[in-house]
N, C-alpha and C positions, 0 to 999 in steps of 0.2 A: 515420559513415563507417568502413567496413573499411579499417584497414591497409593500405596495398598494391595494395586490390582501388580504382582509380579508380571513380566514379560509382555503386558500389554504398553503398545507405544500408542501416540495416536497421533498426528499430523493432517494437513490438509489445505486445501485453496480457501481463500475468505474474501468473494467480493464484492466489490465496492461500487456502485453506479452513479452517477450525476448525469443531471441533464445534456454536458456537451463529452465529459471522460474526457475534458482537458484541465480540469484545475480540482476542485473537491474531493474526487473518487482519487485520482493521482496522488492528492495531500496525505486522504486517510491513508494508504497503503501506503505510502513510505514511511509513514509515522508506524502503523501495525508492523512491515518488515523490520523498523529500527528494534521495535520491542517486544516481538513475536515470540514464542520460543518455538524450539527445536521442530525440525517438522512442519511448522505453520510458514504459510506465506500469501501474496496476498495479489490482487489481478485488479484492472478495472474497467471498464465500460461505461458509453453514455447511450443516452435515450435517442440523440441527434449527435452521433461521434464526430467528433474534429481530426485531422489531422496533424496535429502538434498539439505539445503545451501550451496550455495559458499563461501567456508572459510573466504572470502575477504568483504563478506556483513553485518556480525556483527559488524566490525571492519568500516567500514566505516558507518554503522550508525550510530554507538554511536558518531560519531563526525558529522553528521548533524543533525541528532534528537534528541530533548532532554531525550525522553523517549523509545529508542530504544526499539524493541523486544527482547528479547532471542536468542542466535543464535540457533543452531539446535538440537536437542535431539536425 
Protein backbone atom coordinates (compact mmCIF):
# COMPACT_ATOMS: atom_id res chain seq x y z
CA UNK A 1 0.00 0.00 0.00
CA UNK A 2 1.15 3.55 -1.04
CA UNK A 3 1.37 6.12 1.66
CA UNK A 4 -1.47 8.25 1.46
CA UNK A 5 -2.73 6.92 -1.84
CA UNK A 6 -6.04 4.71 -0.18
CA UNK A 7 -6.79 1.38 -2.10
CA UNK A 8 -3.81 1.84 -4.35
CA UNK A 9 -1.47 -1.54 -3.97
CA UNK A 10 1.54 -1.77 -6.00
CA UNK A 11 3.66 -5.03 -6.48
CA UNK A 12 5.74 -6.34 -9.20
CA UNK A 13 8.82 -8.46 -10.83
CA UNK A 14 12.49 -6.96 -10.18
CA UNK A 15 15.22 -8.27 -12.40
CA UNK A 16 18.33 -9.04 -11.72
CA UNK A 17 21.06 -10.06 -14.71
CA UNK A 18 24.76 -11.14 -14.54
CA UNK A 19 26.88 -12.31 -17.01
CA UNK A 20 26.44 -16.32 -16.48
CA UNK A 21 22.53 -15.99 -14.04
CA UNK A 22 24.39 -18.44 -12.02
CA UNK A 23 25.78 -16.78 -8.94
CA UNK A 24 25.24 -12.54 -8.68
CA UNK A 25 21.79 -12.08 -10.18
CA UNK A 26 20.62 -15.42 -8.06
CA UNK A 27 22.50 -13.61 -4.74
CA UNK A 28 20.60 -10.30 -5.31
CA UNK A 29 17.26 -11.90 -5.69
CA UNK A 30 17.21 -13.89 -2.84
CA UNK A 31 18.55 -11.22 -0.79
CA UNK A 32 15.56 -8.75 -2.55
CA UNK A 33 12.77 -11.86 -2.02
CA UNK A 34 14.18 -12.07 1.88
CA UNK A 35 13.41 -8.36 2.11
CA UNK A 36 10.84 -7.43 -0.35
CA UNK A 37 7.67 -6.45 0.59
CA UNK A 38 4.41 -7.50 -0.12
CA UNK A 39 3.67 -7.89 -3.85
CA UNK A 40 7.40 -7.54 -4.90
CA UNK A 41 9.56 -10.40 -6.02
CA UNK A 42 12.35 -10.89 -7.86
CA UNK A 43 13.64 -13.20 -11.27
CA UNK A 44 16.93 -13.53 -12.77
CA UNK A 45 18.85 -13.99 -15.97
CA UNK A 46 22.31 -14.07 -17.60
CA UNK A 47 23.95 -12.54 -20.62
CA UNK A 48 25.59 -16.29 -21.29
CA UNK A 49 22.89 -18.37 -18.90
CA UNK A 50 24.22 -21.51 -17.22
CA UNK A 51 22.45 -24.32 -16.29
CA UNK A 52 22.87 -24.42 -12.45
CA UNK A 53 24.10 -22.49 -9.60
CA UNK A 54 27.46 -21.36 -8.95
CA UNK A 55 28.88 -23.49 -6.42
CA UNK A 56 29.87 -20.35 -4.65
CA UNK A 57 26.07 -18.87 -4.26
CA UNK A 58 24.56 -21.26 -1.61
CA UNK A 59 27.55 -20.77 0.36
CA UNK A 60 27.38 -17.19 0.38
CA UNK A 61 23.81 -16.90 1.04
CA UNK A 62 23.36 -18.67 3.68
CA UNK A 63 25.71 -16.09 5.38
CA UNK A 64 23.71 -12.98 4.12
CA UNK A 65 20.31 -14.40 4.31
CA UNK A 66 18.70 -15.68 6.96
CA UNK A 67 16.66 -17.85 5.02
CA UNK A 68 18.64 -18.86 2.08
CA UNK A 69 17.37 -20.92 -0.89
CA UNK A 70 18.39 -24.45 -1.55
CA UNK A 71 21.28 -24.63 -3.65
CA UNK A 72 20.86 -26.40 -6.87
CA UNK A 73 19.12 -29.74 -7.71
Amino acid sequence: MVAGVEGCELGGTVLFVCPHGAGKSRIAAAWFDAYAPPGWTATTAGVRPQTAVGGHAPRVLARVVPTAPPGPS
